[in-house]
C-alpha positions, 0 to 999 in steps of 0.5 A: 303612768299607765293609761286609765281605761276607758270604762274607769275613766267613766266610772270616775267621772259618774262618781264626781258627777254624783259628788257634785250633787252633794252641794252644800246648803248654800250652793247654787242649784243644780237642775237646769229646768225652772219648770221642775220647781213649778212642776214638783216642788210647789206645796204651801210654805215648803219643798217637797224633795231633796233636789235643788232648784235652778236659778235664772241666769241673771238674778244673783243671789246671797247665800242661803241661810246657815243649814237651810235650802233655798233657790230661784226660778222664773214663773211666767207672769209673776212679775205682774202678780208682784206689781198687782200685790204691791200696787195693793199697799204690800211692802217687800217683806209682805211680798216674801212672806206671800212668796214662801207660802204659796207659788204665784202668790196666789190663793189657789190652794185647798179652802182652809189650807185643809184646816178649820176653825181657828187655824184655818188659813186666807188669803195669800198670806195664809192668814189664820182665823184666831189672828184676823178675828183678834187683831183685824177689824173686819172680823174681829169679835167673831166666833172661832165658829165663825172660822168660814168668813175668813174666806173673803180675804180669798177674794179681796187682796187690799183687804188681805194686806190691810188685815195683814199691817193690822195684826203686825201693827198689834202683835210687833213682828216677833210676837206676829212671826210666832202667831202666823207660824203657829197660832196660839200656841206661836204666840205665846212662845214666838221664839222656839227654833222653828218659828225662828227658821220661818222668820229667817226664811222670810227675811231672806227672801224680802233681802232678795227681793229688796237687792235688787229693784228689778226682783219686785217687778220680775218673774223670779221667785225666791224660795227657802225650805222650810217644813210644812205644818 
């Protein structure tokens, strides 16, 4: 057989490196530094590219939802945010939901989640105005044009959680999935694909979370890809 040169044999091996990255949905990730997660990938309750995000040497993970993303990497310090939201009264799936909307669990995001009125966003959760002035007693009655006294969640966590079990206790959590993923519109109609795609991201993340006792206290952080809107 004749000996492949050395310039094909590169070639060859460029084009398997390039097919490797072609990975399925439910592969593992393939960039090696989590800080590229942190550093590109943060954005509200999404990603923003195509690329996939590492996964800590010692976390296992099921496989990704059917034609979804998802990933892991490790943030220093969110190990003690986890334990500060649980020690609040949160729950695992109240902590995944926390975990696909914002990066650290945290309300470090522009005021409102750049909305107003009654799909203005609060506290980790990214609650909306309409729910918390519906179902939540420390707001409800209020005005839509009362949409800025939402921004106390913002500073007080055990007030964020307790509105949080307030509006899922009113709702149940199908029609609560629909309202937190699209307001009213949500609400009345919980079961388009979308919002059935938020639901499945968020109870992959708690299962991740929950296979493991070591998850709820660690600095790994789960994500899924789901869109932004």
């Amino acid at each position: 057989m004749r000996r492949l040169s050395a310039i094909m044999v590169a070639s060859m091996l460029a084009f398997a490196g390039a097919t490797l990255f072609a990975v399925p949905a439910g592969a593992n990730s393939v960039l090696d530094a989590p800080s590229y997660c942190a550093d590109h990938h943060a954005g509200g309750d999404g990603w923003g590219n195509d690329d996939y995000c590492s996964t800590p040497d010692d976390v296992v993970m099921a496989a990704c939802p059917s034609g979804m993303r998802c990933g892991s990497y490790s943030i220093s310090g969110l190990g003690s945010r986890k334990q500060q939201v649980r020690n609040a009264g949160a729950n695992s799936l109240d902590l995944a939901v926390a975990m696909l909307e914002t990066e650290r669990m945290d309300t470090n995001y522009p005021y409102g989640d750049n909305k107003r009125d009654d799909a203005a966003n609060f506290g980790i959760f990214k609650q909306n105005w309409y729910m918390l002035r519906s179902k939540c007693d420390r707001f409800r009655g209020q005005t839509t044009a009362q949409w800025n006294n939402g921004a106390a969640l913002n500073s007080n966590l055990s007030a964020d959680i307790s509105c949080l079990h307030q509006s899922q206790n009113a709702y149940g959590m199908n029609t609560w999935f629909g309202g937190h993923r699209n307001g009213q519109t949500g609400i009345n109609n919980p079961n388009t694909s979308d919002i059935n795609g938020y639901k499945t991201a968020v109870y992959w993340i708690r299962d991740q979370l929950n296979s493991n006792s070591a998850n709820l206290s660690n600095d790994t952080r789960f994500w899924v890809d789901v869109r932004p809107i």
